[in-house]
C-alpha positions, -999 to 999 in steps of 0.1 A, spaced: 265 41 -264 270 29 -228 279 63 -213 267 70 -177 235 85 -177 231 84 -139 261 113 -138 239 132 -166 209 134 -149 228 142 -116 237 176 -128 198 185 -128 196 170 -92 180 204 -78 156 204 -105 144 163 -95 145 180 -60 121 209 -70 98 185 -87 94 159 -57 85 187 -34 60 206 -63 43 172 -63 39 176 -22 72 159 -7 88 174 17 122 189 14 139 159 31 117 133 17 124 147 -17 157 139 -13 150 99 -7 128 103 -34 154 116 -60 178 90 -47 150 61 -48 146 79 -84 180 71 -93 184 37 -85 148 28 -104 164 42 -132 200 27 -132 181 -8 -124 151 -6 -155 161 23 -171 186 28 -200 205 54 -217 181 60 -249 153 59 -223 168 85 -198 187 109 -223 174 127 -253 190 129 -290 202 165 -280 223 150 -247 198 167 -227 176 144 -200 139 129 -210 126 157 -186 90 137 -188 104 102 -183 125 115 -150 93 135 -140 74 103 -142 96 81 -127 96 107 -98 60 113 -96 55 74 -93 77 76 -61 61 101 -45 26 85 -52 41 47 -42 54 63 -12 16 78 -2 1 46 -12 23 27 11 14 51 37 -30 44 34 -21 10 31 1 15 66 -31 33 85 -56 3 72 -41 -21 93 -63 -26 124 -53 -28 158 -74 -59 180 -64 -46 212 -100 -51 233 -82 -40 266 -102 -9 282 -112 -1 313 -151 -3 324 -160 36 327 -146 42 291 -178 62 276 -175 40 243 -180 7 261 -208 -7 242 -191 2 210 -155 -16 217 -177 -46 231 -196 -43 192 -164 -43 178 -148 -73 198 -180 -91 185 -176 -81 150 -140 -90 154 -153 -124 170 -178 -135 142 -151 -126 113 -126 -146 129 -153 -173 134 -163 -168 91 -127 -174 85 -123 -202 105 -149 -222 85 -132 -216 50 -104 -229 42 -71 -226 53 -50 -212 20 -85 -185 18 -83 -174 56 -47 -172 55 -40 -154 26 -70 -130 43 -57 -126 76 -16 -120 62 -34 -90 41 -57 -76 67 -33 -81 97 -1 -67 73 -14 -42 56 7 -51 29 -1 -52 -10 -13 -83 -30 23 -76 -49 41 -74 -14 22 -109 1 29 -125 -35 66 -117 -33 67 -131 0 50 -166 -4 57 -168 -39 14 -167 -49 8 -150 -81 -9 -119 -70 -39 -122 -93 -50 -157 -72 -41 -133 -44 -65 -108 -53 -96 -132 -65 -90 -150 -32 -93 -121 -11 -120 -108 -30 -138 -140 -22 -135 -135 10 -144 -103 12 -177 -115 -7 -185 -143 24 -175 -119 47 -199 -91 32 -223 -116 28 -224 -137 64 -220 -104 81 -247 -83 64 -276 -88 88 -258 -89 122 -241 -53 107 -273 -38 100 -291 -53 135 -259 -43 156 -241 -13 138 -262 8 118 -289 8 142 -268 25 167 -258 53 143 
């Protein structure tokens, strides 16, 4: 049965809508979300998947499908705000001197840490840190199986924790 399923579920396209914005979107973003929706489905989806026995759409699979839109597009979004910004430029009666100065160090001593590992580590470290993007995202983009993406990171992470600890506690925490 290769009947269009994508026309089928369009005729419940207000109640898609209705479910994108219950699930927080708002009423335009619901929109790209239905549409993103769609185009999941017509791509991985098929007919015995998307429509019942009775004709009627799999109202959970849709809602699914939906839900892991929304939740992909908020994920994207934390990953977006992560990303820090190493711009030391201030001027000298900012009242939070001594903490950007802290920070440049910190900033200064990582970059040092990476520096001393090797190059596939640090790099891989630095494209995830200075991207924001996820270990799927960097692994599509090199062509790295994101599992050695994630161990490495986590490696590094591990130094970084690990090298860092001490000046952290002497410099950071002590000022809190």
């Amino acid at each position: 049965m290769n009947i269009d399923f994508l026309s089928m579920l369009a005729k419940y396209h207000d109640t898609w809508i209705s479910h994108a914005i219950s699930l927080g979107a708002k009423k335009s973003f619901a929109e790209d979300v239905v549409q993103n929706t769609y185009l999941k489905l017509h791509k991985y989806a098929n007919y015995h998947k998307v429509i019942a026995v009775n004709g009627e759409p799999n109202y959970g699979y849709v809602y699914l499908t939906i839900r892991s839109e929304v939740m992909n597009h908020y994920n994207k979004k934390k990953r977006e705000a992560k990303v820090v910004s190493y711009d030391f430029t201030f001027t000298e009666d900012e009242p939070n001197m001594e903490k950007h100065e802290k920070n440049h160090e910190l900033f200064l001593k990582t970059e040092q840490i990476l520096d001393s590992l090797d190059w596939y580590s640090a790099s891989l470290f630095r494209m995830y840190r200075d991207t924001g993007k996820s270990y799927r995202a960097i692994g599509r983009e090199t062509g790295i199986c994101y599992v050695s993406i994630h161990n490495t990171i986590n490696l590094v992470k591990d130094a970084l924790k690990e090298e860092l600890s001490d000046w952290y506690n002497k410099n950071i925490r002590d000022d809190d």
